[in-house]
N, C-alpha and C positions, 0 to 999 in steps of 0.2 A: 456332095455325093449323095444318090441318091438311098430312100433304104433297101429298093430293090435290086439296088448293086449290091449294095453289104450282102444280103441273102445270099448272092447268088455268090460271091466271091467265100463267102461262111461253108458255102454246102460245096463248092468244090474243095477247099481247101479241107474241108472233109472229107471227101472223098479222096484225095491223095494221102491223106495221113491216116484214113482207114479207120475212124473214128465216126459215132454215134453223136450227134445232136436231136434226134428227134425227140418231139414231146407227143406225138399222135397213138394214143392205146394200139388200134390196130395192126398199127406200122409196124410195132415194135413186140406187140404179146399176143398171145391167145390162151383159153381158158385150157386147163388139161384136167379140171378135179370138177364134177356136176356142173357143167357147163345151164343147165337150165336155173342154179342158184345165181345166176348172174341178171343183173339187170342194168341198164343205161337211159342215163338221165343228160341230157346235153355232153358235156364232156365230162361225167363223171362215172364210174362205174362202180357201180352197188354189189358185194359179194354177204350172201344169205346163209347163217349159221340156223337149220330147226330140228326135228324132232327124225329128220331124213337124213340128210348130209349138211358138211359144213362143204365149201370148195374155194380153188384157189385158181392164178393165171401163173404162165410162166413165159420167158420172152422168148422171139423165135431164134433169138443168136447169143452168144456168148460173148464173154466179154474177158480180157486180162487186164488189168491197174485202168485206174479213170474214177471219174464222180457218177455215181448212181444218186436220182433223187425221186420223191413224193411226196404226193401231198394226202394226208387219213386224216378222216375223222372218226373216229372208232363209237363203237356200238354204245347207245345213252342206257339211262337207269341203270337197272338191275345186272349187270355183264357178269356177274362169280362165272367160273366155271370156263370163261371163253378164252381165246386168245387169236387176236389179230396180228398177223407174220410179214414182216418185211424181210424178204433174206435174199443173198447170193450163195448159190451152191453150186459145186460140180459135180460128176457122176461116181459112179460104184462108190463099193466098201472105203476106200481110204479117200475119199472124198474131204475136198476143203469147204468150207461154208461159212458164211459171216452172218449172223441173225439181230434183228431186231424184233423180237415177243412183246405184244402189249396184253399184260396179263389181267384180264378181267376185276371185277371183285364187287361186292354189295352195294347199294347207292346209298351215295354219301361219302361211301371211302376211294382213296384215291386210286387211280391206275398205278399198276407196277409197270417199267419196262424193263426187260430183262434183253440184255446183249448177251452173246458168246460168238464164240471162232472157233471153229474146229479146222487142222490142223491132219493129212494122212487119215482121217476119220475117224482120230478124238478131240471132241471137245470137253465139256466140264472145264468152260473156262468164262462162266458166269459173271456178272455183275448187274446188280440191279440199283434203277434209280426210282424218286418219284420224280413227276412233274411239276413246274413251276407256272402251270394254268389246268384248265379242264381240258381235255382233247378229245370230248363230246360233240362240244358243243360249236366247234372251226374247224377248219381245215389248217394244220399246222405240215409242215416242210421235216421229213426224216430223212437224212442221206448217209451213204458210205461213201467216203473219201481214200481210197485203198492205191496205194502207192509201193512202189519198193521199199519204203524206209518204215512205213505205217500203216494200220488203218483207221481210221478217224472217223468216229457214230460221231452226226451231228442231228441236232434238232435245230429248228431253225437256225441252222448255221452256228450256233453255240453247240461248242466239244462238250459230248460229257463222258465218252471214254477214247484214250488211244493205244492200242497194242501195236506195241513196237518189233519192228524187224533186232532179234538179237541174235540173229543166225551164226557171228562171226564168235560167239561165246556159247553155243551150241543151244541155242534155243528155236524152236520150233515156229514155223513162220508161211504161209499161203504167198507162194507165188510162178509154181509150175501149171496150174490147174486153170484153163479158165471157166467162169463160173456163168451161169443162165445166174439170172433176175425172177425174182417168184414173191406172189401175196398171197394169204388165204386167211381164212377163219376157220376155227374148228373149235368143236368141245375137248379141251384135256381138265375134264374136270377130277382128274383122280391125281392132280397135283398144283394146277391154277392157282387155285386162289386161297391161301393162306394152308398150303402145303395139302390142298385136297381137302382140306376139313370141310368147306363152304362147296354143296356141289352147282351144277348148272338148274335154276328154277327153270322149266320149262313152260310155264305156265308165259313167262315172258316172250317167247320167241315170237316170229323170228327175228333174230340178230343179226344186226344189219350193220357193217363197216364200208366206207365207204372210201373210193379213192380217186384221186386228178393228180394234175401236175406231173405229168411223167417226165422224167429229164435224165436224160444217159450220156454222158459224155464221156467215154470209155474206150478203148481200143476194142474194136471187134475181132474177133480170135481167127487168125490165119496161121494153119505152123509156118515158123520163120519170122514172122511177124509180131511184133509188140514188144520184141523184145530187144530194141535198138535203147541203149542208154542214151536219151539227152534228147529223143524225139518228140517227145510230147508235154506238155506245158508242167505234169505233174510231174516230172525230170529234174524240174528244173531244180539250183539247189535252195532257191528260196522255199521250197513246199518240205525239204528233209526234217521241216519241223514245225511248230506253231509261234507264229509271233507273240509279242508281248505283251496284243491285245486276247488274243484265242489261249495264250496262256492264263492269262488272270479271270478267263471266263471258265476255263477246266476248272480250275483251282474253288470257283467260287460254287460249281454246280459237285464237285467234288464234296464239300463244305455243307454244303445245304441240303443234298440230294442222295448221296449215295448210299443206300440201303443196306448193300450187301457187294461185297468182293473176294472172287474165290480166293484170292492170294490172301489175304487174311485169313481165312480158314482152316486155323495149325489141325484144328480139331477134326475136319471132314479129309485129312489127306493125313490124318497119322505121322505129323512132323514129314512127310516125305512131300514134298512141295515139289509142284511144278518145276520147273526149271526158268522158266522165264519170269518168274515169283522173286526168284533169288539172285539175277544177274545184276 
């Protein structure tokens, strides 16, 4: 069989089940935050944090449950003060949102990344980890994996957080909303990098993240649509959970890595804990 049969059999068989495979920037995003901070180098596209604007893309469609991926190499040296965004969100005030933050910091010291979820438009559902390379200095793979049962942060393909559907015990869970695709870089230096202490040197700019690998495997949002149980691969019941290899990879980046978890936090929520904390 040839591989331009598989293609073409891949992209219709998309098209019927109304599902994203494209990896082409264009195809799929346009810039919506200082479009002139942008720059393109073969297939990769450079987003410019300086002294003017930081800005960001967003894609032209929206998505409900599927795999979102890219590929960053975040901003070298000096970054305090910056932060580079991978997130899905939808719109208005009680909007859902799933983030991946790479939160700057002095050279030498390591990146933080910070996930959260928001939830009817609250989040403060934090967690931070380090890394277990530089993500300066490659291009490494971030995705959300957002399913009815979960949502699954991976870095290259290793879990390092999953927030579980615990809706049937009344906990709070993203899956009426669907959500655009969005990167940016920006200065938040009045809480980045070691709680605001460390601000943005500006003497460094511009700060430059950088990103490829686009990959959307997602249902694209039609009402009526997406929301057939058992159509689409992420359905299925072997994904309602992590195997016993992507468990012992949680477990170990868990172990090694995790910085900070707002569910530990008796102290920031005045013993009144979340509810998804406690189920």
């Amino acid at each position: 069989m040839s591989s331009l049969f598989l293609v073409v059999v891949v992209m219709a068989m998309a098209l019927l089940l109304n599902f994203a495979i494209s990896s082409d920037f264009d195809q799929l995003f346009l810039p919506n935050w200082a479009p002139d901070h942008f720059s393109t180098e073969a297939d990769q596209i450079k987003l410019t944090l300086d002294t003017i604007s930081g800005c960001g893309f967003q894609s032209k469609k929206k998505y409900l449950f599927g795999k979102v991926s890219m590929q960053v190499k975040l901003v070298e040296g000096d970054s305090a003060g910056t932060v580079t965004a991978l997130y899905m969100a939808s719109e208005g005030a009680n909007h859902d949102e799933v983030d991946f933050e790479f939160l700057g910091n002095v050279s030498g010291e390591p990146y933080l990344v910070q996930t959260n979820v928001y939830v009817n438009g609250t989040g403060n559902r934090e967690q931070r980890h380090t890394l277990w390379f530089d993500p300066t200095t490659a291009f490494h793979t971030y995705s959300f994996l957002w399913t009815r049962h979960s949502i699954i942060f991976l870095v290259d393909e290793v879990p390092i957080r999953v927030f579980a559907n615990k809706e049937e015990n009344g906990g709070p869970y993203p899956r009426n909303q669907a959500m655009g695709i969005h990167g940016s870089v920006w200065n938040a230096d009045d809480w980045a990098t070691q709680g605001g202490r460390v601000k943005t040197n500006w003497s460094h700019s511009p700060f430059v993240s950088t990103f490829t690998g686009f990959a959307i495997d997602a249902c694209e949002f039609i009402p009526g649509e997406c929301g057939k149980i058992g159509e689409f691969w992420w359905d299925k019941p072997k994904m309602s959970g992590l195997n016993k290899h992507k468990s012992h990879q949680l477990r170990w980046v868990l172990r090694r890595h995790l910085v900070y978890d707002y569910c530990l936090d008796i102290k920031r929520f005045n013993e009144d804990m979340p509810r998804e904390c406690i189920l």
